[in-house]
N, C-alpha and C positions, 0 to 999 in steps of 0.2 A: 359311769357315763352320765353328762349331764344332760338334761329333758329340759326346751324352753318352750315357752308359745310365740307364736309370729305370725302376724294376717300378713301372705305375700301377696302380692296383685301382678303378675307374667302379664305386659302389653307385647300386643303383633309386632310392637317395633324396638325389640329387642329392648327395651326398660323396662324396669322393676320397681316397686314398691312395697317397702317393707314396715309395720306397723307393728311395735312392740308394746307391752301391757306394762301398767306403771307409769313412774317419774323418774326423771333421768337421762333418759333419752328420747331422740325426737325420733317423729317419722324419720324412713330413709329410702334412700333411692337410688337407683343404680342400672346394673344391665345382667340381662344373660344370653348363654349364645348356648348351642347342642352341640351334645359333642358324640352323639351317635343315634340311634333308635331308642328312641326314650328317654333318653341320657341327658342331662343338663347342667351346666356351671352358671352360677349364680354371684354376684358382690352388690353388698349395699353398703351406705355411707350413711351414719347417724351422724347427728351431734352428740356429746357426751354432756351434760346439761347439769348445774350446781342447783340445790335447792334454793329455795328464796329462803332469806333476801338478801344473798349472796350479790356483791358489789360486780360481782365477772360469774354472770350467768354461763359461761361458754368455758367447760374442765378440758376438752377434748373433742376425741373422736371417737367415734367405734365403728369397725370394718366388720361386716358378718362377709364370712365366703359359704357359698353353699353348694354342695354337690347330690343331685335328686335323679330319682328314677322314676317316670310314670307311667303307670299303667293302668288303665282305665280311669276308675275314679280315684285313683291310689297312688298317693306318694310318697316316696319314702329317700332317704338319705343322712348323710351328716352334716355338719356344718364347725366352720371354726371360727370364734372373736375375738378380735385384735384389739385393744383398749391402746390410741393412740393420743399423745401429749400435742398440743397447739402447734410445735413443728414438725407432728409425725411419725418423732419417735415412738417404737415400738415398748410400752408399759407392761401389758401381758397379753399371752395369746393362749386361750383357752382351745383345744382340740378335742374330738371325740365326742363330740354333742350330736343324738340322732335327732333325727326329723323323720316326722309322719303328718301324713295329710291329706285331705279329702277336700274335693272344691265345696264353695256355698251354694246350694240349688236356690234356683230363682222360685221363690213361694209368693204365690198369688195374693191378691188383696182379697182378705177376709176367707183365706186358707185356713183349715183345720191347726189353732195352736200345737207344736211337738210338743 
């Protein structure tokens, strides 16, 4: 199984934001809805991004789907990425990738360094 990192950001109004590490892809952004107690479906939509100084900045796309369970401070789930071509076409689709997660606590100005 593969292990990625991702800062998501869950707004009240059903969008998402997804933040991946590296070059390559951009922020993405998206939605998610519950699909029982605890339970949650996720999609975001990157860009898929050439390095410079690449003449067509813009390779594609990448679709993250994600399906999470939370509870308390704990998330957990899988997730699958789609590597799509400029009309969509489906390139590969990566499955079996978990996710694990803990929110950021809000730390005070001039809080004890962790």
């Amino acid at each position: 199984k593969s292990v990625f990192t991702v800062l998501l950001t869950c707004h009240v109004d059903g969008t998402v934001t997804a933040i991946l590490p590296g070059f390559g892809d951009s922020p993405g952004t998206g939605s998610w809805v519950s699909t029982g107690n605890g339970q949650f479906a996720m999609t975001t939509l990157h860009f898929d991004l050439n390095p410079p100084p690449s003449n067509n900045p813009l390779n594609g796309f990448l679709k993250l789907r994600y399906s999470v369970s939370v509870n308390g401070a704990t998330m957990t789930g899988s997730a699958e990425t789609i590597n799509l071509d400029l009309t969509g076409a489906v390139l590969q689709d990566t499955t079996g990738i978990t996710l694990t997660g803990t929110p950021i606590a809000v730390e005070q100005i001039g809080a004890p360094l962790m």
